[in-house]
MITORFI-471417 format. One record per residue (C-alpha): residue in three letters; residue number from 0; x, y, z. Coordinates in steps of 0.001 Angstrom, whole numbers. Example, Ala and Ser with C-alpha at 12.3 -4.5 7.8 and 13.67 -1.06 7.14 Angstrom:
<recs>
ALA 0 12300 -4500 7800;
SER 1 13670 -1060 7140;
</recs>
This chain:
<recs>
UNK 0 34726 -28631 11950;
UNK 1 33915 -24751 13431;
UNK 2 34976 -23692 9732;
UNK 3 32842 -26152 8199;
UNK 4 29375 -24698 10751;
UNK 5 30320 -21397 9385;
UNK 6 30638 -22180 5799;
UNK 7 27080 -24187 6051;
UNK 8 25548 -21139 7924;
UNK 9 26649 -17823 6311;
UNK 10 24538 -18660 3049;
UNK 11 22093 -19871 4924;
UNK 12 21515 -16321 6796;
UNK 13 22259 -14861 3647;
UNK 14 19610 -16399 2291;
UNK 15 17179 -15388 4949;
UNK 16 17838 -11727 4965;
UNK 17 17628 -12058 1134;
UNK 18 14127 -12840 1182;
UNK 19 13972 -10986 4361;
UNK 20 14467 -7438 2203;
UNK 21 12211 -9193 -924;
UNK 22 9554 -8719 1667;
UNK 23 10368 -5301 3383;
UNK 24 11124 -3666 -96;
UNK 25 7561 -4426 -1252;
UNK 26 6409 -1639 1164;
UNK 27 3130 -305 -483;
UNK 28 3400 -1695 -4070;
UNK 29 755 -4456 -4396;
UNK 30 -2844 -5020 -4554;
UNK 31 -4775 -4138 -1356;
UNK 32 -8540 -4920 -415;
UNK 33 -9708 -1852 1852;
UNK 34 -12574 -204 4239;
UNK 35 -13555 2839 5303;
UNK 36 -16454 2331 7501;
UNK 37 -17738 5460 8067;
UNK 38 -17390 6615 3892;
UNK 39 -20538 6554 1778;
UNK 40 -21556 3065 1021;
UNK 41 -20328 3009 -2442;
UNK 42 -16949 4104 -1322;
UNK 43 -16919 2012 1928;
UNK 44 -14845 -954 652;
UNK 45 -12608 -2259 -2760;
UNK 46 -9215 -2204 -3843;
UNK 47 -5949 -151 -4159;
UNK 48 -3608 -938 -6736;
UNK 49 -117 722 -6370;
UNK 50 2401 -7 -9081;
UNK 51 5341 1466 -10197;
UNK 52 7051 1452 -13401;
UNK 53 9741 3969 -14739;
UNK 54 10088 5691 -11412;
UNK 55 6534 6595 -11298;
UNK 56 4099 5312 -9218;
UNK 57 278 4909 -10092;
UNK 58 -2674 4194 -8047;
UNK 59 -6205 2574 -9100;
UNK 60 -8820 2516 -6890;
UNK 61 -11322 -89 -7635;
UNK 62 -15183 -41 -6224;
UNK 63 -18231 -1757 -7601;
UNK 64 -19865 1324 -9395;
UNK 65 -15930 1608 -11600;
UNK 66 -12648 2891 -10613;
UNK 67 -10344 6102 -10269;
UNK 68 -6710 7031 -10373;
UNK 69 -5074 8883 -7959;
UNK 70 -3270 11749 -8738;
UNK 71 208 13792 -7444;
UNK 72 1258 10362 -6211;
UNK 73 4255 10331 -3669;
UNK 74 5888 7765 -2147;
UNK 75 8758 8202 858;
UNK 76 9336 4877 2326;
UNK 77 6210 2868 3936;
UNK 78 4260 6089 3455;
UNK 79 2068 6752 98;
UNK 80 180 9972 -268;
UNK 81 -2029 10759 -3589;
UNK 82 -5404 12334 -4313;
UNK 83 -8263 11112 -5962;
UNK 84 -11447 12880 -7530;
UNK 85 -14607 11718 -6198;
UNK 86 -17810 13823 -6845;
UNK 87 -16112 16709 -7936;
UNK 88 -13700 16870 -4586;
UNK 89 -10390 16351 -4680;
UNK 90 -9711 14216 -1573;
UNK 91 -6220 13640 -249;
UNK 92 -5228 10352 942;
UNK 93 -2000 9384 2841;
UNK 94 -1673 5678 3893;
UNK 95 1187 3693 5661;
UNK 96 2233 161 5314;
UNK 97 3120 -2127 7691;
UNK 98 3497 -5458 6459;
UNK 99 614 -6744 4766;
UNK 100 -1443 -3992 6949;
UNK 101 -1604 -647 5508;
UNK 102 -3609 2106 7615;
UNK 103 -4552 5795 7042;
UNK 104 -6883 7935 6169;
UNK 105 -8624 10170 4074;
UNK 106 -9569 14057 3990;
UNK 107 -13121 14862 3045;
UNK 108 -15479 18067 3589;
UNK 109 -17235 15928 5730;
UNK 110 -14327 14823 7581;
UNK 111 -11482 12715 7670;
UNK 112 -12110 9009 7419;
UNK 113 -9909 6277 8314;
UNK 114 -9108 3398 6068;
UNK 115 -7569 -330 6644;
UNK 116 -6317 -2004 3860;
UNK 117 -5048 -5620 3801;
UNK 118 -2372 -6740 655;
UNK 119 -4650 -9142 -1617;
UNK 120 -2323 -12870 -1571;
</recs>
C-alpha cells in the first residue's frame, strides 16, 4: 500500500515543480504594462516587450505617441538592463523581476526615475 502512495505521489510532485520552473524560467520575457510617475507625461505609462529569439534578447517599449527599442540589451537572471533613446539621450534602464512584478528604474539628466511594471495576462 506505502509503495502504491509513493508511486501515486512522485508524478504528482513532479508535475508541480514542472510547472513550478515553467513559471520561474519566464523571469523577464513577456509583455509588461508599466509607470513611472514622476517621467514626462508621455513617457509616464505603456508597455515593455522582452523577447528572445536566437540567444538574443530584444526590448520594445510601447507609449501612445509610438514606440522604441532598447539597445545593448543584457539579461543575467531576474535582472534586465538595456538603453533606450529618448529625445536625443541615451537613458539606461535596469529592471528586476519578481514574479509577475518587475521594479527598477531609470537614469535620466534629470534624475533617476523609478518604474513598476506588471506582466500583461
Amino acid at each position: 500500500m506505502k509503495k502504491a502512495r509513493i508511486a501515486l505521489l512522485l508524478p504528482v510532485l513532479f508535475l508541480a515543480f514542472s510547472l513550478q520552473s515553467m513559471v520561474a524560467s519566464k523571469g523577464v520575457l513577456g509583455t509588461w504594462k508599466y509607470t513611472s510617475p514622476n517621467a514626462p507625461y508621455e513617457y509616464n505609462t505603456g508597455e515593455i516587450a522582452i523577447s528572445q529569439a536566437d540567444g538574443e534578447y530584444k526590448v520594445v517599449i510601447s507609449i501612445d505617441g509610438g514606440s522604441m527599442e532598447g539597445t545593448h540589451v543584457k539579461v543575467e537572471g531576474n535582472t534586465i538592463t538595456f538603453s533606450v533613446w529618448v529625445e536625443g539621450s541615451s537613458i539606461p534602464v535596469e529592471l528586476t523581476a519578481n514574479g509577475d512584478k518587475m521594479e527598477g528604474f531609470s537614469q535620466t539628466p534629470e534624475g533617476d526615475l523609478k518604474i513598476k511594471c506588471t506582466r500583461k495576462k
